[in-house]
N, C-alpha and C positions, 0 to 999 in steps of 0.2 A: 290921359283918360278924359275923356269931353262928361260932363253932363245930359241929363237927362233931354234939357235944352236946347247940348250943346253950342251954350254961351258960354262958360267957362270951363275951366277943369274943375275936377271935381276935388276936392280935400278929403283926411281922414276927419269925420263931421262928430267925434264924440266930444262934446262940450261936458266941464263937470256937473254942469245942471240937469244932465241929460240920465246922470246915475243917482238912484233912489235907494236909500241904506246906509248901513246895514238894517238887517230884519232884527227880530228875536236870538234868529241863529245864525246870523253871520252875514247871511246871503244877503243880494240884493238886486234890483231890478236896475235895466238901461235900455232907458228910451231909446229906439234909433229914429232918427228925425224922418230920414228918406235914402233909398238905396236906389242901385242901379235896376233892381227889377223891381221894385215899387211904381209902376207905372203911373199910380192914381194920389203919391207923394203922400198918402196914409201916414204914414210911421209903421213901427212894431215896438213888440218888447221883446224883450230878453233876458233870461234871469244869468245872474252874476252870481259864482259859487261863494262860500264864505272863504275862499284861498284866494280868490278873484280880490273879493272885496280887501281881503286885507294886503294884496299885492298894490291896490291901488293907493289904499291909504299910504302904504309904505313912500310911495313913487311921490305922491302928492307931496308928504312931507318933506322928503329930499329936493324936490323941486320946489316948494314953496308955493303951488299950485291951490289960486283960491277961488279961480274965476277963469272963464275961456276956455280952451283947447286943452283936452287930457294928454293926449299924444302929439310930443315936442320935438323937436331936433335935439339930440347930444351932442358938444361937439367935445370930442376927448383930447389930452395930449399921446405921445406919441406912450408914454409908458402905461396908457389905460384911466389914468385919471381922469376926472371933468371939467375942463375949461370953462364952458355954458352949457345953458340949457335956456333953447330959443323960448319966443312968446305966439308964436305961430304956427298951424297944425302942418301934422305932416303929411305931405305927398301920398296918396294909395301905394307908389313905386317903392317909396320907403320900406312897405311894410314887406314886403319877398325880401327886401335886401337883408332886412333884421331878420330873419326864419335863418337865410344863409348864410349869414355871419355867426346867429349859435348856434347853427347844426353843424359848421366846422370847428367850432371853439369845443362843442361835444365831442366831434373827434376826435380834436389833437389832445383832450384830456384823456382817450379812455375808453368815453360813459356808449360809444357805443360798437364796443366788440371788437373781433378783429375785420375790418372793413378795410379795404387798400384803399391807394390815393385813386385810381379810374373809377373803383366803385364809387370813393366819397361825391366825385366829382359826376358821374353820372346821375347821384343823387342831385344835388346843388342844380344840375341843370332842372330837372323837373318839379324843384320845389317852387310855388305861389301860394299866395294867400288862399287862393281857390283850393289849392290842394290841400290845403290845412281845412277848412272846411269840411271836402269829402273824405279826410281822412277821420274824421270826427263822427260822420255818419258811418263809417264803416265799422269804428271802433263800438253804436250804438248797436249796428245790427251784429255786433259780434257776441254782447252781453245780452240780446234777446229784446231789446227794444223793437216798440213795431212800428211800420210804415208812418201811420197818421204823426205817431208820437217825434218822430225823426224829422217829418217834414216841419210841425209845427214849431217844434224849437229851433230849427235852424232857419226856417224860412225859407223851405223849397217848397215850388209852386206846382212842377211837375214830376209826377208820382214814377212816371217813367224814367227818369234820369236819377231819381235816389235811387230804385231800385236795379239799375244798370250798373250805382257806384256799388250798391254793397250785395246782388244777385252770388256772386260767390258766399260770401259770408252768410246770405238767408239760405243758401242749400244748406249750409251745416248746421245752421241750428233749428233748420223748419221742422215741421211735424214729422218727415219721413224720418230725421237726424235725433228727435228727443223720444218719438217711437221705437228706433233702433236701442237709444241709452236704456230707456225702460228695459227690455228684453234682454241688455246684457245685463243689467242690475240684479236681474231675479234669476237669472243663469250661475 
């Protein structure tokens, strides 16, 4: 992955200075410095749940993480334990690979049904970071969140590609879908 630049590759850029908190309640905010569609290198923000924040604290702690790069290399031995834990951020590539590795470690527990091994595995193919993304927006327009609200948290720029990831899920909960609920309610 080139930069914006394209002088170097690009890192996973969340620095611990870069996260703000906890709040009152938990939560807390994270800078992003600059993305790949940040054209004009602004930043954003981004709120951090209070389950967020205290996964990170957990991580920090275990990693001894005081300063620099949040997202590290593990490197494990062969029975699961932790060998290290680099001082250097991790590759964007990294981050599909970790989704892949616990969406089959979910698997072979269990936690996700009866799923055969072509289906797991057709999954694993299609899973990225990006997909975790649009699967985040779809889960928003599933609970009734609107457009503006969807874009602004996630940081999409075009109204037409959020609404192409979650156009199914807005048919079932649009007006025509919470006008129908009405009418069976009072029936």
């Amino acid at each position: 992955m080139r930069s914006v630049t394209g002088a170097k590759p690009v890192q996973v850029q969340i620095d611990v200075v870069h996260i703000e908190g906890p709040d009152g309640e938990g939560g807390g905010i994270l800078h992003i410095p600059s993305s790949k569609t940040d054209r004009k290198q602004e930043g954003a923000e981004a709120y951090l749940s209070p389950a967020t924040m205290a996964a990170i604290a957990r991580w920090r702690a275990a990693a001894k993480i005081t300063k620099g790069p949040l997202l590290r290399r593990v490197t494990t031995h062969f029975d699961g334990s932790i060998d290290s834990i680099g001082t250097t951020r991790l590759h964007p590539n990294s981050i599909s690979l970790i989704y892949k590795r616990l969406i089959r470690q979910a698997w072979e527990k269990g936690f996700l049904g009866e799923i055969g091994e072509n289906e797991i595995t057709r999954w694993l193919q299609s899973v990225s970071s990006h997909s975790i993304r649009v699967g985040v927006a779809q889960d928003n327009f599933a609970v009734g969140e609107g457009l503006p609200a969807i874009m602004q948290a996630y940081r999409w720029r075009d109204a037409r590609t959020v609404l192409r990831y979650g156009s199914r899920l807005a048919a079932k909960s649009g007006a025509s879908a919470r006008l129908a609920k009405r009418f069976s309610d009072q029936g």
